[in-house]
N, C-alpha and C positions, 0 to 999 in steps of 0.2 A: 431491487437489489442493484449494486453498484461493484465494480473491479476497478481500483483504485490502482493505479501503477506507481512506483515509488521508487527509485535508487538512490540504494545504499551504500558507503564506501565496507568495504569487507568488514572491517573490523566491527564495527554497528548494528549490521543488520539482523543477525540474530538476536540480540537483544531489542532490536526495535520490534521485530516479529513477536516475540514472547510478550513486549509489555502490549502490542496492542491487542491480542489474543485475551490476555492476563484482563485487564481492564475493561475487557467483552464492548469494546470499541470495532472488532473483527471476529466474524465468525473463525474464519481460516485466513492464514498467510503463507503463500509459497515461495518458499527461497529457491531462484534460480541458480544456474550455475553462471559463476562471476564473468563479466562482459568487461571488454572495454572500451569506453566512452572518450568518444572525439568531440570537442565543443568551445565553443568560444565564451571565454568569460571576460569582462574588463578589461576588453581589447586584447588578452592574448590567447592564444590557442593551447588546450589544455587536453592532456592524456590519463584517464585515470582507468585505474580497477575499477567495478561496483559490481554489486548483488542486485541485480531487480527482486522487489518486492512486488506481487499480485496478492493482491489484501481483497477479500469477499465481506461484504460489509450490506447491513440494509439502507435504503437512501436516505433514512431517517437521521444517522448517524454523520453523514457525510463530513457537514458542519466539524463537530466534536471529532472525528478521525481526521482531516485536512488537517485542526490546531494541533493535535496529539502531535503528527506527524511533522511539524515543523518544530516545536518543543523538544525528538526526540532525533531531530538532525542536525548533523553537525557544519551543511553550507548555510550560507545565509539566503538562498534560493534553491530548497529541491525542487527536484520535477515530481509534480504529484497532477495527474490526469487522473480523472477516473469516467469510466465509459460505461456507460447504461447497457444493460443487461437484455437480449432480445426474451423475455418471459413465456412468451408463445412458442418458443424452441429449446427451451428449457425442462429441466428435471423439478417439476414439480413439489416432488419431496425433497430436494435440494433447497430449493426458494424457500421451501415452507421454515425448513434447519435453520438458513441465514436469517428471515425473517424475527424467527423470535427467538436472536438473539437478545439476552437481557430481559427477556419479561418473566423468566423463570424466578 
């Protein structure tokens, strides 16, 4: 299993959430409450809203959620991290839900 990090600008992210739930690319996606982001882009310094997205996803998936995810963003560079799951500290029956995602 993989926790994919994503930001989204407000107006996006629920609909990005839905489709990638919708296209069982994501088990779960949790919309946080909107942040904002200090960052330098193309030499200038830039101030935006965004939504973090935490996308629970199997690592099988990775691949095909990374592409979805730039397909259904609107920078020409999101930030998409995704950070490996410690499994041995984990809810069992959680992992097992993410897991088979899709083989139903």
């Amino acid at each position: 299993m993989i926790v994919m990090l994503c930001n989204f600008p407000p107006k996006a992210a629920k609909a990005a959430a839905n489709a990638l739930v919708d296209e069982e690319l994501a088990a779960c996606v949790n919309l946080l409450s909107p942040v904002t982001s200090v960052y330098r882009w193309q030499g200038n310094r830039c101030v935006e809203q965004e939504v973090p997205l935490l996308i629970k996803a199997p690592r099988r998936l990775a691949d095909r959620l990374q592409q979805r995810i730039h397909e259904l963003h609107p920078y020409d560079l999101p930030e998409i991290i995704a950070l490996p799951v410690d499994e041995s500290a984990s809810s069992t029956a959680y992992l097992a839900w993410v897991r088979a995602l899709g083989s139903s």
